[in-house]
C-alpha positions as CSV (number, residue, x, y, z in Angstrom):
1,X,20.5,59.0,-108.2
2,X,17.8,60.5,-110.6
3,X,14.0,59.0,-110.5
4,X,11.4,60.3,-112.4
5,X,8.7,60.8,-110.3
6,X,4.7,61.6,-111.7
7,X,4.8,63.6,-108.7
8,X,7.9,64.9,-106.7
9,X,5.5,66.5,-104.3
10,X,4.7,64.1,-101.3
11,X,1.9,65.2,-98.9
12,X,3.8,66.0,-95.3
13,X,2.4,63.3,-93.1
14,X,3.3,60.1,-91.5
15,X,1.3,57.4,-92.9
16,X,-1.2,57.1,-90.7
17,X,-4.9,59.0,-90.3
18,X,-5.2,62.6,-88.9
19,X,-2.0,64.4,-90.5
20,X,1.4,66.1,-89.8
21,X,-1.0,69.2,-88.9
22,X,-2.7,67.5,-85.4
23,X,0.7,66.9,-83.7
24,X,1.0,63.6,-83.8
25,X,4.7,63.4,-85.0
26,X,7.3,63.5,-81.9
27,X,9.0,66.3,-80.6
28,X,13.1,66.2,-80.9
29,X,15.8,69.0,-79.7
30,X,18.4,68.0,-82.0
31,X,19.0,65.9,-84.9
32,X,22.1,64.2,-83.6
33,X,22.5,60.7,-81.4
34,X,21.9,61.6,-78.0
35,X,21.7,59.5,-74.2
36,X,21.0,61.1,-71.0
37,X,20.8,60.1,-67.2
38,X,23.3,59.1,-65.1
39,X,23.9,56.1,-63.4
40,X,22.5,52.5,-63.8
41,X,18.7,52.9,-64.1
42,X,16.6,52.0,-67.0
43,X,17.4,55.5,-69.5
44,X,21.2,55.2,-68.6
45,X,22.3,53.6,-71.8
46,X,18.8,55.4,-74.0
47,X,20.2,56.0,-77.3
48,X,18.6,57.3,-80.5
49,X,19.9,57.1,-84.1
50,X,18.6,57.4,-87.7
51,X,17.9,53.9,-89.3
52,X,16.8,51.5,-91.4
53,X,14.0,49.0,-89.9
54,X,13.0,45.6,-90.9
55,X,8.7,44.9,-89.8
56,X,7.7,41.5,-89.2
57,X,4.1,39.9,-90.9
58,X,2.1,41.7,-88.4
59,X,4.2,45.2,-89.3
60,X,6.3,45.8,-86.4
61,X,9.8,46.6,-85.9
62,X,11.5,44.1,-84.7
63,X,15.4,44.9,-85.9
64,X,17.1,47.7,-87.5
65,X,20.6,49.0,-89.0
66,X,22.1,52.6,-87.7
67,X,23.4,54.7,-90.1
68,X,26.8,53.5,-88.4
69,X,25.8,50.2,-90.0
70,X,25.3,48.5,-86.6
71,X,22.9,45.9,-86.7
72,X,20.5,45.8,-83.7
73,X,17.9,43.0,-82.5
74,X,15.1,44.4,-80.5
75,X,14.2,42.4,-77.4
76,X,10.6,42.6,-78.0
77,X,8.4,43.7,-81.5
78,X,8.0,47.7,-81.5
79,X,4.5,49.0,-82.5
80,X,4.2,52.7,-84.1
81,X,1.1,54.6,-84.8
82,X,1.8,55.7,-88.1
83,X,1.3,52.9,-91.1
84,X,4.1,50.2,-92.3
85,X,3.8,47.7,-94.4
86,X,4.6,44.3,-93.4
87,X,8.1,42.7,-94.0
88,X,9.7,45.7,-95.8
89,X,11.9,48.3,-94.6
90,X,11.2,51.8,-92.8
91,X,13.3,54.6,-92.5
92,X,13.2,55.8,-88.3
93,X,14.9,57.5,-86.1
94,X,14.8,54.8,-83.2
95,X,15.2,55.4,-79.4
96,X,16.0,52.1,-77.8
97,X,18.1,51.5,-74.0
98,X,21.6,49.7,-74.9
99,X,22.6,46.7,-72.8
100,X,19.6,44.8,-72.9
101,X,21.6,41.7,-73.1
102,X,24.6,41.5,-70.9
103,X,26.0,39.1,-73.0
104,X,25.1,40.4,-76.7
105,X,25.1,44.7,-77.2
106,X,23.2,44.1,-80.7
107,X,20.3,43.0,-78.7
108,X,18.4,45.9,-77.7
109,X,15.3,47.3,-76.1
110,X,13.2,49.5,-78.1
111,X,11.3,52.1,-76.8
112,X,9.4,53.8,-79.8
113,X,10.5,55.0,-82.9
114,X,9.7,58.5,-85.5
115,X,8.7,58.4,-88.9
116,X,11.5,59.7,-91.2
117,X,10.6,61.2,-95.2
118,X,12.5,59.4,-97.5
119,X,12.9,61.8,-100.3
120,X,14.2,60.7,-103.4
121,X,15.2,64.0,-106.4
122,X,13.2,63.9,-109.7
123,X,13.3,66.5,-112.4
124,X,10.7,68.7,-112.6
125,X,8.4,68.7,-115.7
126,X,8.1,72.1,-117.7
127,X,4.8,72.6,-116.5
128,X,5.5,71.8,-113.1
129,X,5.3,74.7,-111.0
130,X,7.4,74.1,-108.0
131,X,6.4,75.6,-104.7
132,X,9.8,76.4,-102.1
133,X,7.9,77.8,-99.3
134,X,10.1,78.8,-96.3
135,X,11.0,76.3,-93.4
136,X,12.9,76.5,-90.1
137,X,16.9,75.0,-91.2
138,X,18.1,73.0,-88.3
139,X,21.0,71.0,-89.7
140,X,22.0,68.7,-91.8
141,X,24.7,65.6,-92.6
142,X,25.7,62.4,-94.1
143,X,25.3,59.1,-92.5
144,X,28.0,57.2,-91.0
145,X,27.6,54.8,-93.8
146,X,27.4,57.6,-96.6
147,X,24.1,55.5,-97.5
148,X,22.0,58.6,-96.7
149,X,22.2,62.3,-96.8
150,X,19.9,63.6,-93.4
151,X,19.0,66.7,-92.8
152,X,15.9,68.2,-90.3
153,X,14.1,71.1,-90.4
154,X,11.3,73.1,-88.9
155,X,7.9,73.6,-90.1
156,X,5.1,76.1,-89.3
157,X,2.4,74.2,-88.3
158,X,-0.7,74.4,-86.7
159,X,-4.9,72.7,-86.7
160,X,-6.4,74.2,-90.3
161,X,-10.2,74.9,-90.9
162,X,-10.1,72.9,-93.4
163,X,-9.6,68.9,-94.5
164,X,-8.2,69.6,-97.5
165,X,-5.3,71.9,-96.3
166,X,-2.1,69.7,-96.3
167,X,1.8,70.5,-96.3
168,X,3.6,69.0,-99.1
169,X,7.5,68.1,-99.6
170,X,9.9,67.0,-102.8
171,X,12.8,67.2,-104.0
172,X,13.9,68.6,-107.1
173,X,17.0,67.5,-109.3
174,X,17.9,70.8,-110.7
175,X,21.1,70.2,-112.1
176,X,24.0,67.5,-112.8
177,X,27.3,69.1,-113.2
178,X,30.8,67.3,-114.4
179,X,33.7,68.3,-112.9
180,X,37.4,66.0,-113.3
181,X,34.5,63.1,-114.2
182,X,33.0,63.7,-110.5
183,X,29.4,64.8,-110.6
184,X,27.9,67.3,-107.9
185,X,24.0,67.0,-107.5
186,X,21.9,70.7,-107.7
187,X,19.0,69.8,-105.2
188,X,16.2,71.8,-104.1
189,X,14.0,70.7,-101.3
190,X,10.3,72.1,-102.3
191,X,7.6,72.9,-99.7
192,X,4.2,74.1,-100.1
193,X,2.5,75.7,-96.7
194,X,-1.0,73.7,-98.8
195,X,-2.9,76.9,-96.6
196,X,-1.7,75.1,-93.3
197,X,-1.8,77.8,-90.6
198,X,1.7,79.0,-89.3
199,X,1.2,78.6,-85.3
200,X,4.2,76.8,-84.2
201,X,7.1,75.1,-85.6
202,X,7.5,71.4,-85.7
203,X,10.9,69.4,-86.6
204,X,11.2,67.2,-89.0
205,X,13.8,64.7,-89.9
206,X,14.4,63.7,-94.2
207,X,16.7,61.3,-95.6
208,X,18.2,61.3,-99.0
209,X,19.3,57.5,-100.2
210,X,23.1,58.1,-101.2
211,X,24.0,54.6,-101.4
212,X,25.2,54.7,-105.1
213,X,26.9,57.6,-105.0
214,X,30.9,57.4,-105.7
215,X,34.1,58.7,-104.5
216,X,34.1,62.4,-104.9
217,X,30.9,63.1,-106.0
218,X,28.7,66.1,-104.2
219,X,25.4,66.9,-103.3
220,X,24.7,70.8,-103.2
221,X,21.3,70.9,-101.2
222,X,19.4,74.6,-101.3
223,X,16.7,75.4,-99.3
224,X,14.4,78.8,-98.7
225,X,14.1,79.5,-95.0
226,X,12.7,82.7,-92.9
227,X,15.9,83.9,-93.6
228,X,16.6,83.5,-97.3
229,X,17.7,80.7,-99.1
230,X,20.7,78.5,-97.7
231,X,22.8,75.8,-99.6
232,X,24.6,73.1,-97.7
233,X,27.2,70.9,-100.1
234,X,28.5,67.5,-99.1
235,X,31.1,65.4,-100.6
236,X,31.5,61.5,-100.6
């Protein structure tokens, strides 16, 4: 689970021009699966979910797998804003209407889809000096699959006076314990404000890759928020 990174620190945007500072990422209430409406028109069967998505040669999205590990086949190639690279994977949080196909439910419709950090834990180096900044903590869990540990939470954000004023995010490997042979994981998610104004608060969604983890290992996740520092431990 450890990589050594030359920088843990990643700068908080999308990839794509203009910055997580200009409001370009979407807005979400929660961080859970979600459909509303009632009855049979086109958002009855809207559904949203965390997952992985395969781009085509022209980078678009054009299938995924959920964190439930259900495969899905978009009806049509989705276009985002923010950068991909073309026939690799991105990490989403998809909204896409079910039922697109009366005769096949892993064909879908997709409807857009939000950029999701990927944040893998390195060590920090002795000189490092690693900045925990406060954030909103909104929730957090493990995939469906246990092939990600998610968790969202909610950044003060507003337009700075300057370019060069940029939120960063990491993810520091504190500490490896043994217990019974069955390591537990001592994470702390880093944030540095990067003199980013603190107008409004904007959600953001994270994923930890978990996929190698084994049976009975644990991940202790700390975090400082507005309200002190909170710690969230998970168990696979």
């Amino acid at each position: 689970m450890t990589k050594i990174l030359k920088d843990f620190l990643s700068i908080l945007y999308p990839p794509y021009r203009g910055g997580f500072g200009w409001g370009l990422l979407l807005f979400l209430a929660g961080c859970t699966n979600t459909a509303y409406d009632t009855g049979d028109s086109r958002y009855s069967y809207l559904r949203t979910d965390f997952a992985d998505a395969q781009t085509n040669n022209s980078g678009q999205l054009v299938s995924a797998v959920t964190d439930e590990s259900s495969r899905l086949t978009f009806t049509k190639p989705l276009a985002v804003s923010w950068k991909t690279t073309a026939d690799s994977i991105s990490r989403v949080m998809l909204y896409y209407n079910l039922n697109a196909d009366a005769s096949d439910s892993s064909i879908v419709e997709p409807l857009t889809a939000q950029y999701v950090y990927t944040l893998v834990p390195a060590k920090a180096t002795t000189q490092a000096t690693v900045s925990t900044d406060p954030v909103h903590f909104v929730s957090a869990w493990k995939s469906g699959n246990g092939a990600y540990l998610n968790f969202c939470v909610g950044v003060m954000t507003g337009k700075a006076d300057s370019v060069e004023a940029r939120q960063m995010i990491g993810l520091v490997l504190d500490s490896i314990a043994e217990k019974d042979h069955h390591p537990t994981y001592y994470l702390r998610f880093a944030h540095s404000q990067g003199n980013v104004p603190e107008y409004y608060t904007t959600n953001i969604y994270l994923s930890i890759p978990t996929k190698k983890m084994t049976t009975g290992s644990r991940v202790r996740l700390s975090l400082n928020t507005y309200k002190g520092w909170t710690t969230r431990e998970f168990e696979w």
